[in-house]
N, C-alpha and C positions, 0 to 999 in steps of 0.2 A: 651710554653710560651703564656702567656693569648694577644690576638690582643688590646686587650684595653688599656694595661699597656705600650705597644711601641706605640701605638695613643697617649697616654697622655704625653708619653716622648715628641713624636717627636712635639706634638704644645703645649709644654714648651719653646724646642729645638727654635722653629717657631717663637713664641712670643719675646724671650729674644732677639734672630736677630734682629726680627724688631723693638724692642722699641729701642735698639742699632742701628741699622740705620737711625732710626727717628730723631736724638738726637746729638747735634756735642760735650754733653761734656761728660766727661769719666765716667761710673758706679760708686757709690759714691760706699761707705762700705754699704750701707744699700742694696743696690739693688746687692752686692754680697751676703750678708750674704743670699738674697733672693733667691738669685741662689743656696746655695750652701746647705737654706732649700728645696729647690725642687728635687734637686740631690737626697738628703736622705730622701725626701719623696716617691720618684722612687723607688732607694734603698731598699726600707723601704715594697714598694709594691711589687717588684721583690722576696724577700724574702717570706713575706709572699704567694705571690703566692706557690714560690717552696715549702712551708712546707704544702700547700692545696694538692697537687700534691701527696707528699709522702704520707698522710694522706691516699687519694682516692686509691693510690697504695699500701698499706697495707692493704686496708679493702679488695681490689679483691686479693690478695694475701692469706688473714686469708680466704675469700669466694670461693676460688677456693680448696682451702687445703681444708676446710670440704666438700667440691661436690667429689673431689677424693676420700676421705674417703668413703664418703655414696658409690660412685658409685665402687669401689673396692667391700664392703660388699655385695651392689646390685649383682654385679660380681659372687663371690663365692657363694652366695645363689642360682644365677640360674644354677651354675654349679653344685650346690651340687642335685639340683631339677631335672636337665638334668640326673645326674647319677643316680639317684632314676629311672624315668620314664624310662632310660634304661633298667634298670632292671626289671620292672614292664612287661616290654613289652617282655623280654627273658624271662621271668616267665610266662609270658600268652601265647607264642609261644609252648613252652615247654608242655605247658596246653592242649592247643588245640592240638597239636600232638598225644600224649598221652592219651589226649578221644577221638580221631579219631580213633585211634587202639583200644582200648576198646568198642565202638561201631561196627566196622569192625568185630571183633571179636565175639562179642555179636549176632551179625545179621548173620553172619557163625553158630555159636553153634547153633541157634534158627531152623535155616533153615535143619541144618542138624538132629537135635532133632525131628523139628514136621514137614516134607516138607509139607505136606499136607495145614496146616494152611497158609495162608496169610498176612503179614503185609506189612504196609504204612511205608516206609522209608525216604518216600518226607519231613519228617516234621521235 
């Protein structure tokens, strides 16, 4: 509830007392009818407030549904990326394993082929 809509009540509220206090004869019809347009102009602001309210709360409602949306999709695309990269990475394990023994190997046959000759292995 907006602070300014129960300010404007309450020195409605404020004023009617005191012009009513002011005053020793009795509120004619006119100074009802004034009362009872101020009522439903309150009323009238209180309403429109609340439909300000549900308005601003639908639009973070419809704004939060499409941020789940996007960040769901977000979601599954990095998982689907995660699983790729997994794999990438058991595939290059796999990789280097398997030309480690074919170099090991390579460097056996060579050695046992030509001892004599010399190679650089460092590189």
């Amino acid at each position: 509830m907006n602070h300014v809509s129960i300010a404007r009540r309450l020195a409605v509220a404020v004023a009617l007392v005191t012009l009513a206090g002011c005053t020793t004869q009795p509120p004619t019809a006119a100074d009802r009818m004034r009362g009872h347009a101020s009522d439903e102009r309150a009323l009238a602001d209180n309403q429109s407030e609340i439909a300000s309210d549900w308005d601003d709360g639908q639009k973070l409602v419809d704004s939060g549904n499409r941020k789940i949306l996007n960040g769901e999709k977000m979601v599954k695309e990095a998982q689907e990326s995660l699983r790729k990269g997994a794999a990438l990475i058991d595939e290059g394990n796999s990789e280097v394993a398997e030309g480690g023994l074919l170099l090991r190997d390579a460097e056996r046959r060579f050695r046992a082929a030509y001892p004599e000759l010399e190679i650089d292995t460092d590189q």
